[in-house]
N, C-alpha and C positions, 0 to 999 in steps of 0.2 A: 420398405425394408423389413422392420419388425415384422408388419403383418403377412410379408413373405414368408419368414422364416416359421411364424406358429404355421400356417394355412399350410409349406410343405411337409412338418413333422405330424400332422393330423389325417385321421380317417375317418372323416364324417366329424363326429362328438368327442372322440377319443385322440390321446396321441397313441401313436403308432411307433412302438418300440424300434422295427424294422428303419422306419422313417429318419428317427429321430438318433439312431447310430450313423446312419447313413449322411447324415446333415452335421455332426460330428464326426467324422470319421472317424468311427470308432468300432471294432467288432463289439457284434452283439455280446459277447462273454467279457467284453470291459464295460460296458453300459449295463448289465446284470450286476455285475460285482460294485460300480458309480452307485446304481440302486438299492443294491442288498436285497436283489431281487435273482431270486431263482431263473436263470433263462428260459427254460423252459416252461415256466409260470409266465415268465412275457410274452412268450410267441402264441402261450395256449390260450391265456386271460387276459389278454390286453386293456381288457375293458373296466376291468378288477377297479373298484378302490383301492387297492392299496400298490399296483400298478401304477393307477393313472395320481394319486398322489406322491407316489415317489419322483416319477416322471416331470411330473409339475414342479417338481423341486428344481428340477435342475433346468426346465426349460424358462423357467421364469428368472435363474439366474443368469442364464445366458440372453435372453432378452433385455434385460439392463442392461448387461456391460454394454450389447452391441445401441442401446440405446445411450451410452455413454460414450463408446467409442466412433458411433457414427457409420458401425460396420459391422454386420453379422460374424464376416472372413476374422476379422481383427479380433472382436468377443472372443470367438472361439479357438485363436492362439493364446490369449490372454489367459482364457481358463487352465486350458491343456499345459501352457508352458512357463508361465510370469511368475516369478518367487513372490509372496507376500511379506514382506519384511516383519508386520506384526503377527504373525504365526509360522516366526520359525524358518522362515523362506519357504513355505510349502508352497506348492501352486492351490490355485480354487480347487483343480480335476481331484490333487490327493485332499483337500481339505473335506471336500463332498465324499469321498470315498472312506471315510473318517468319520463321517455320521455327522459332519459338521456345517451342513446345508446354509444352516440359520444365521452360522456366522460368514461365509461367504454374504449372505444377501445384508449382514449387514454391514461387512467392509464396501460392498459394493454402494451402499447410501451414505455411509461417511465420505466417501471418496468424492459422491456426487455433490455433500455440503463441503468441499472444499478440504476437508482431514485428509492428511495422507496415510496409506497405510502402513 
């Protein structure tokens, strides 16, 4: 399941911007703006550091949840639509769009020790 999910958001060594909208259903100008990443810097430099680290930001948060949830499908409602009570009721998608990556992945390992959010 997991290693479905990276192996279809990848091309080759990189993730794949096109891929990994497409795996969230998301257009590429909300995955730009998730990233704070110029669109057209993703479609042209996919390859980029600072691309494939933003990228990883968010593919690595969704890889947890779906390995908490048991479900890639699930993760990725969870992201897009779940209030988080400890910030505000925002979901993970506006918390990451917030420059706030670091604290989604680590509400997501509190939650895995048992803390709720």
């Amino acid at each position: 399941m997991l290693a479905a999910f990276l192996d279809d958001i990848r091309d080759g060594d990189v993730i794949a911007p096109k891929r990994m909208a497409d795996r969230l259903r998301l257009p590429m100008t909300r995955l730009s703006k998730l990233a704070h990443l110029n669109r057209n810097t993703m479609a042209a430099r996919p390859g980029s550091p600072a691309v494939q680290a933003k990228l990883g930001e968010i593919a690595r948060i969704i890889a947890r949840a779906a390995e908490m949830a048991g479900d890639e499908g699930r993760a990725i409602i969870w992201f897009k639509h779940q209030p988080i009570p400890g910030f505000g009721n925002r979901t993970a998608e506006q918390m990451v769009e917030d420059g706030h990556a670091a604290a989604v992945m680590w509400t997501l390992e509190s939650m895995e020790q048992g803390v709720h959010a």
